[in-house]
TORZA-705103 format. One record per residue (C-alpha): residue in three letters; x, y, z. Coordinates in pm, 1 decimal. Example, Ala and Ser with C-alpha at 12.3 -4.5 7.8 and 13.67 -1.06 7.14 Angstrom:
   res         c1         c2         c3
   ALA     1230.0     -450.0      780.0
   SER     1367.0     -106.0      714.0
//
This chain:
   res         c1         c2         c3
   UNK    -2991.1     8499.0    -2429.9
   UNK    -3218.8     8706.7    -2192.3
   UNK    -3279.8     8389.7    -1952.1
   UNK    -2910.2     8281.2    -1971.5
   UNK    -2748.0     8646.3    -1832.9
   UNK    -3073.2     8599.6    -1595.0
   UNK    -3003.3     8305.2    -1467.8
   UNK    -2597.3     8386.2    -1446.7
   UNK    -2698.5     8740.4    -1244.9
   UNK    -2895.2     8545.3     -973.8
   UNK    -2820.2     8739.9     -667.0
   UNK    -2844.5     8439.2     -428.6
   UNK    -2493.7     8367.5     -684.7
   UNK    -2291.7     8652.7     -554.6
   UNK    -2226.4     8545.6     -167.2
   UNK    -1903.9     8459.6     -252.3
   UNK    -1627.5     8699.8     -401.1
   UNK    -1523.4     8413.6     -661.0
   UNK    -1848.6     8404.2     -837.2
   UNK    -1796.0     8786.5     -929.4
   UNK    -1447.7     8678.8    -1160.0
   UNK    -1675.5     8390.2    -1285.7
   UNK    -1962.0     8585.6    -1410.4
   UNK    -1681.6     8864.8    -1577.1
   UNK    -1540.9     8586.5    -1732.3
   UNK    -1872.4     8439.6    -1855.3
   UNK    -2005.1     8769.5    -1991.6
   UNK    -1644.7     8851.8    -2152.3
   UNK    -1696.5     8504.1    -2390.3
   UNK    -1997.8     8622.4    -2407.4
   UNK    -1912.1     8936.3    -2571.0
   UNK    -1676.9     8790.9    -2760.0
   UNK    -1914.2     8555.3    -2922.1
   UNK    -2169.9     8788.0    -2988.9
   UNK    -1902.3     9055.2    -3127.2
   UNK    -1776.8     8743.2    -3358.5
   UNK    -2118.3     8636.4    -3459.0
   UNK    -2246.0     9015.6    -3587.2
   UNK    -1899.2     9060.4    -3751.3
   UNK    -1975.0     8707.3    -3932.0
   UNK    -2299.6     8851.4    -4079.8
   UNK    -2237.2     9166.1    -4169.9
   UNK    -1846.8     9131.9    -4361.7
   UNK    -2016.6     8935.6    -4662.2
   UNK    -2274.2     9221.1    -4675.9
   UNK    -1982.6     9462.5    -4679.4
   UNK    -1807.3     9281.2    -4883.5
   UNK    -2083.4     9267.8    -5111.5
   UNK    -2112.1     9652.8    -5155.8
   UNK    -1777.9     9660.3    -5210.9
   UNK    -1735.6     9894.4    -4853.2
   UNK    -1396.9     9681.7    -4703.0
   UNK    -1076.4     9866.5    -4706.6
   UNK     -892.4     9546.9    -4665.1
   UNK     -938.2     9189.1    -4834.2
   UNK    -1202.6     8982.7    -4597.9
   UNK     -945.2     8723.5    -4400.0
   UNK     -729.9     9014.4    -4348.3
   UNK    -1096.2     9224.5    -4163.7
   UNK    -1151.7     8919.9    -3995.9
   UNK     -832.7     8880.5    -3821.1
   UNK     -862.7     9237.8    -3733.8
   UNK    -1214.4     9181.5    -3578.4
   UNK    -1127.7     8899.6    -3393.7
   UNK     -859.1     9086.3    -3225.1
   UNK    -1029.8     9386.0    -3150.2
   UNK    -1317.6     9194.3    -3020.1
   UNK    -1121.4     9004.3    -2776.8
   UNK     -944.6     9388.8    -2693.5
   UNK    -1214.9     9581.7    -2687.4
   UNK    -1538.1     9358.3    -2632.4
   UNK    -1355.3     9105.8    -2405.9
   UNK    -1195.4     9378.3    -2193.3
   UNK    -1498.6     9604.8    -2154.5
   UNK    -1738.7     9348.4    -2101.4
   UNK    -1544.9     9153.6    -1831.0
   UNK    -1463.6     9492.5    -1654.2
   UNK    -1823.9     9590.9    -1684.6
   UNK    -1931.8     9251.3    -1522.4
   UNK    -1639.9     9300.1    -1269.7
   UNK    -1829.6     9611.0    -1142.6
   UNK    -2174.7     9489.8    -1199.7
   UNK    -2112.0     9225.4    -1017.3
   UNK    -1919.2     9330.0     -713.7
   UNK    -2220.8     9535.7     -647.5
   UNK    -2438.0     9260.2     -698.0
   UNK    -2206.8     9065.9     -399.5
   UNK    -2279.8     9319.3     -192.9
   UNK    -2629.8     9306.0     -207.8
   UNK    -2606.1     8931.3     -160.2
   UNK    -2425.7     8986.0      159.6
   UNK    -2673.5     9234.2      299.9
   UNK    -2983.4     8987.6      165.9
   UNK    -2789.6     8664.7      331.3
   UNK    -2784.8     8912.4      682.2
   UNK    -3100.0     9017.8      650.2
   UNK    -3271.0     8703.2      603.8
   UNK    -3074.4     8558.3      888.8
   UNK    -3169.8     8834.1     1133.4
   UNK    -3510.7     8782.9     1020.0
   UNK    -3527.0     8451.2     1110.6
   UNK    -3269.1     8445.9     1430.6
   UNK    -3448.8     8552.6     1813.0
   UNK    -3248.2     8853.2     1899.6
   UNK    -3188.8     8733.7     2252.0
   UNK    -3128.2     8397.8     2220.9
   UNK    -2951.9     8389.2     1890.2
   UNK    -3140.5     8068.1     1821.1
   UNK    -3420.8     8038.9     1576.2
   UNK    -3716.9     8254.2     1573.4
   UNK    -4084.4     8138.4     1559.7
   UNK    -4139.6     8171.9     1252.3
   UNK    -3822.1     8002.6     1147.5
   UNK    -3878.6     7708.4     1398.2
   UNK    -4268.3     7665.0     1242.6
   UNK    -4118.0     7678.1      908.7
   UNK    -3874.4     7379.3     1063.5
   UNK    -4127.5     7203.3     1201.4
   UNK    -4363.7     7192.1      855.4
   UNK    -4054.1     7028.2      673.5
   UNK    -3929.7     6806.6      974.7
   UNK    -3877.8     6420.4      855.8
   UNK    -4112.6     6178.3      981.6
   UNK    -3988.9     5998.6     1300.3
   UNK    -3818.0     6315.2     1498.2
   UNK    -3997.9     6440.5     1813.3
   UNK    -4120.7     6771.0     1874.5
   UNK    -4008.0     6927.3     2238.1
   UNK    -4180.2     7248.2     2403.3
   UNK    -3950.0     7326.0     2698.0
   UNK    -4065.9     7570.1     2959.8
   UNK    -3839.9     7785.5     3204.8
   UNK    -4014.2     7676.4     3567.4
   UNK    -4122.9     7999.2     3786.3
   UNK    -3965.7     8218.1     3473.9
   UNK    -4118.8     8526.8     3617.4
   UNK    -4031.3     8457.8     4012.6
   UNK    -3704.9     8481.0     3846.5
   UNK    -3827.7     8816.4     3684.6
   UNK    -3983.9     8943.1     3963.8
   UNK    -3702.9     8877.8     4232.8
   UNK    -3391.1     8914.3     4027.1
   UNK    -3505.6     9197.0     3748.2
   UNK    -3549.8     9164.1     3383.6
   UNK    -3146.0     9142.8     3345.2
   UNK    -3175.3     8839.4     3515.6
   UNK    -3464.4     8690.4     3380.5
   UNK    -3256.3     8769.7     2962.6
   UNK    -2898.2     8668.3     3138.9
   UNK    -3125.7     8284.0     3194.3
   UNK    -3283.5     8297.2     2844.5
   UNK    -2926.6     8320.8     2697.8
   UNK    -2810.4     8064.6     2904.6
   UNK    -3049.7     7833.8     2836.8
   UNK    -3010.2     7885.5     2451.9
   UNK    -2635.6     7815.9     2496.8
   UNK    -2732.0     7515.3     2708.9
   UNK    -2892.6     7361.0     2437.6
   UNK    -2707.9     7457.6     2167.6
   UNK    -2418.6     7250.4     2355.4
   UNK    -2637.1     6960.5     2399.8
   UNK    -2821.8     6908.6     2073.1
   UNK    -2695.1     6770.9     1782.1
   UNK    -2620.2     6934.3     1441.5
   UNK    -2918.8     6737.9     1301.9
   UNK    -3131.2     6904.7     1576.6
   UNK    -3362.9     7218.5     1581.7
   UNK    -3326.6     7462.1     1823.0
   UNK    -3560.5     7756.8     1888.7
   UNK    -3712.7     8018.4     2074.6
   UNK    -4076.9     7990.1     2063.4
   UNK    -4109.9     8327.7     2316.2
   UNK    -4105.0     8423.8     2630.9
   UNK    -3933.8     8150.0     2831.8
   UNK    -4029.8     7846.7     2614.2
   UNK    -3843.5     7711.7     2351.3
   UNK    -3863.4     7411.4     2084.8
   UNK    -3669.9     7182.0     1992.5
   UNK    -3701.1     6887.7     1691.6
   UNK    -3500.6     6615.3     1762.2
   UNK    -3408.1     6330.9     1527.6
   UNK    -3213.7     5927.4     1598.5
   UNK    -3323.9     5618.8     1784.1
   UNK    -3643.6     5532.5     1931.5
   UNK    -3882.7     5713.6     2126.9
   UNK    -3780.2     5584.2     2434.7
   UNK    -3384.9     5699.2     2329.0
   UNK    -3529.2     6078.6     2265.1
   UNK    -3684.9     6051.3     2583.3
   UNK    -3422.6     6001.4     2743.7
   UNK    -3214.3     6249.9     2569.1
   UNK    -3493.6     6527.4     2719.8
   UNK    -3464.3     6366.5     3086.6
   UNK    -3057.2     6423.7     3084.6
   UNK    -3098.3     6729.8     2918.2
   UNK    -3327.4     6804.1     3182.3
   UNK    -3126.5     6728.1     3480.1
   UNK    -2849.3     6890.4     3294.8
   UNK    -3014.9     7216.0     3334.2
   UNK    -3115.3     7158.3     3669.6
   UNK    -2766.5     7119.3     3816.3
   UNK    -2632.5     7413.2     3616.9
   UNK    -2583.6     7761.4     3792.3
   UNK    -2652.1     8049.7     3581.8
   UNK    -2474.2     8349.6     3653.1
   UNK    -2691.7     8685.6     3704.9
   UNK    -2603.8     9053.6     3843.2
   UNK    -2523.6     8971.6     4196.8
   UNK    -2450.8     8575.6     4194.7
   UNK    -2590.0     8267.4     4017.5
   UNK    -2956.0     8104.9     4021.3
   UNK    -3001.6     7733.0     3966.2
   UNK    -3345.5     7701.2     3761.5
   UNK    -3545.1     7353.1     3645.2
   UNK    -3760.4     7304.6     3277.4
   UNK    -4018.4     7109.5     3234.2
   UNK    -4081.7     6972.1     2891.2
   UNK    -4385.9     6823.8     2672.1
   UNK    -4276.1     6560.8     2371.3
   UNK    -4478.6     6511.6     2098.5
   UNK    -4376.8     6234.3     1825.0
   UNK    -4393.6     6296.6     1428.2
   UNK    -4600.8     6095.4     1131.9
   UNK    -4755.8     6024.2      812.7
   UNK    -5054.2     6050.5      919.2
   UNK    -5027.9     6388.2     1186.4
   UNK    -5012.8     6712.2     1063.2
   UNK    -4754.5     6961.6     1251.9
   UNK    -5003.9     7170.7     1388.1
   UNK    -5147.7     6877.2     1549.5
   UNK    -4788.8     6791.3     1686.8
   UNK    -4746.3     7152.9     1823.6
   UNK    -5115.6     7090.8     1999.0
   UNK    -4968.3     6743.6     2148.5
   UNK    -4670.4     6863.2     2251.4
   UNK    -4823.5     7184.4     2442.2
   UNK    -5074.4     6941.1     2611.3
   UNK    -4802.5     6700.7     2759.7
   UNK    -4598.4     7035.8     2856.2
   UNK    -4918.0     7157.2     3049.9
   UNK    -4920.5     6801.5     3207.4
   UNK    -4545.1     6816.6     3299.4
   UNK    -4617.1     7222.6     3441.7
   UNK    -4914.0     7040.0     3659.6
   UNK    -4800.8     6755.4     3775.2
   UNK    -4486.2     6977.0     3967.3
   UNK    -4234.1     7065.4     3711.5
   UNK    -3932.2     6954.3     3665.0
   UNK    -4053.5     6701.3     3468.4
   UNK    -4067.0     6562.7     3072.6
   UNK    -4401.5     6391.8     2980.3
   UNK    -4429.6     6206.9     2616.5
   UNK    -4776.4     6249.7     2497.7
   UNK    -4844.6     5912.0     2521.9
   UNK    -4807.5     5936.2     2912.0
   UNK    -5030.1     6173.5     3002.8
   UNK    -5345.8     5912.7     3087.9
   UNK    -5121.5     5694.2     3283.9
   UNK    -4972.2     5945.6     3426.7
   UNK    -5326.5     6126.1     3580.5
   UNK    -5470.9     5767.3     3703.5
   UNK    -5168.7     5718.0     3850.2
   UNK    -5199.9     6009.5     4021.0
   UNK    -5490.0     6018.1     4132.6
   UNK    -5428.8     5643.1     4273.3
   UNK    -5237.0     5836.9     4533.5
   UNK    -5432.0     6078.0     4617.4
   UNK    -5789.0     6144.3     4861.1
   UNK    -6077.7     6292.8     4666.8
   UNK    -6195.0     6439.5     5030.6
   UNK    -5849.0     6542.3     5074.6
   UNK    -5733.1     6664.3     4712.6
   UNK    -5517.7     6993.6     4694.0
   UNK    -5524.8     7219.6     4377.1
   UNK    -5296.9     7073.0     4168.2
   UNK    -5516.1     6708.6     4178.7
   UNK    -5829.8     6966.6     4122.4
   UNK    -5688.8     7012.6     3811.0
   UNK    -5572.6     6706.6     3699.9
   UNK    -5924.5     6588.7     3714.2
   UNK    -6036.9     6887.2     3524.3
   UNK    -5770.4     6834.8     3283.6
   UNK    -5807.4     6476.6     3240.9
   UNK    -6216.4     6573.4     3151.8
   UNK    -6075.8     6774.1     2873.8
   UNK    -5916.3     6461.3     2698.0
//
């Protein structure tokens, strides 16, 4: 009987008003059975020592009735109580875990919430680390204002242009993740690249006019086989390519080889600027 009020006064149960008139009216029957049951036991024992003012069908009627009165009544305004309290605390425990797990700026998920995501993502979604390009130029020119009046922005961008299925999040700073599930590789890809130009055509409004910014993004594909931290790893590595190859860009982790030879088939080792420095340096690293 413990377990089963234990199980009935679950506070995860009590989000909803309508669960509070379902647990009064559970613990009412409840009462009433119990009430019924002791009554049971102890009139034959009565009974027995001859201590019943009435004749035994004529107690029992009376105990019914007063049971449903009196233990029916009590109990289910008792439970009425109990429980609106407990719906409360459901409420502020629904809140609280949300806030915990929401980015205060952004309002999309935090961190911890997206790593969480990520660890129970299906196998064949794609992993995306987006980066705001020149974020702190932005920062730096503009004010901080600015740089939070992008961030939201950018989280409303996305939230527009994702799908319910998707996961959105704010990693920190001015990166964010996203998991994306449906079609092929190449079809998420491609998703990213409109995404992508998307942004890049988009003025955002600040204190004083608007700012057009670009993103650069790093894809990383699920598996069987790959564990998410060594999707996150993949992921960052083909954002760093997409950050030194210019910006503006999305690179799939499979790209970034092809993408450094090609590269440097354009470019003069006497000749090579900064950016091909460390491409080569990079592409040593792999």
């Amino acid at each position: 009987m413990k377990q089963w009020i234990s199980l009935q006064t679950e506070v995860g149960n009590f989000q909803h008003r309508r669960a509070i008139y379902i647990f009064a009216l559970k613990m009412s029957f409840t009462a009433v059975i119990m009430s019924l049951a002791i009554m049971i036991v102890m009139l034959p024992v009565l009974q027995w020592f001859d201590l019943l003012p009435l004749p035994i069908l004529e107690v029992m009627r009376f105990g019914v009735l007063l049971a449903w009165i009196v233990g029916g009544t009590v109990s289910g305004a008792l439970a009425i109580l109990a429980g609106s309290s407990m719906h409360k605390l459901a409420v502020s425990r629904a809140e609280f875990e949300r806030l915990s797990r929401t980015d205060g700026l952004s309002g999309l998920l935090n961190r911890r919430a997206f790593t969480e995501a990520l660890n129970e993502a299906d196998h064949g979604a794609s992993l995306v680390i987006f980066d705001v390009d020149r974020f702190k130029t932005i920062n730096d020119r503009f004010g901080h204002a600015s740089g939070d009046a992008v961030i939201i922005a950018v989280a409303q961008l996305f939230r527009d242009v994702f799908a319910d299925n998707d996961v959105i999040g704010r990693l920190g700073g001015e990166e964010f993740g996203a998991i994306i599930h449906g079609g092929e590789t190449a079809d998420r890809i491609s998703r990213i690249e409109e995404i992508k130009d998307q942004i890049a055509n988009h003025a955002i409004a600040i204190d004083g006019g608007s700012v057009k910014i670009t993103i650069s993004a790093g894809i990383a594909d699920m598996s069987r086989e790959r564990k998410a931290e060594g999707v996150y790893a993949a992921a960052d590595k083909a954002l760093y390519l997409a950050k030194t190859l210019g910006r503006n860009r999305v690179v799939h982790e499979r790209e970034r080889l092809s993408q450094i030879w090609r590269r440097c088939a354009v470019e003069q080792d006497e000749e090579a600027p900064a950016e091909f420095m460390e491409l080569q340096r990079y592409a040593l690293r792999m």
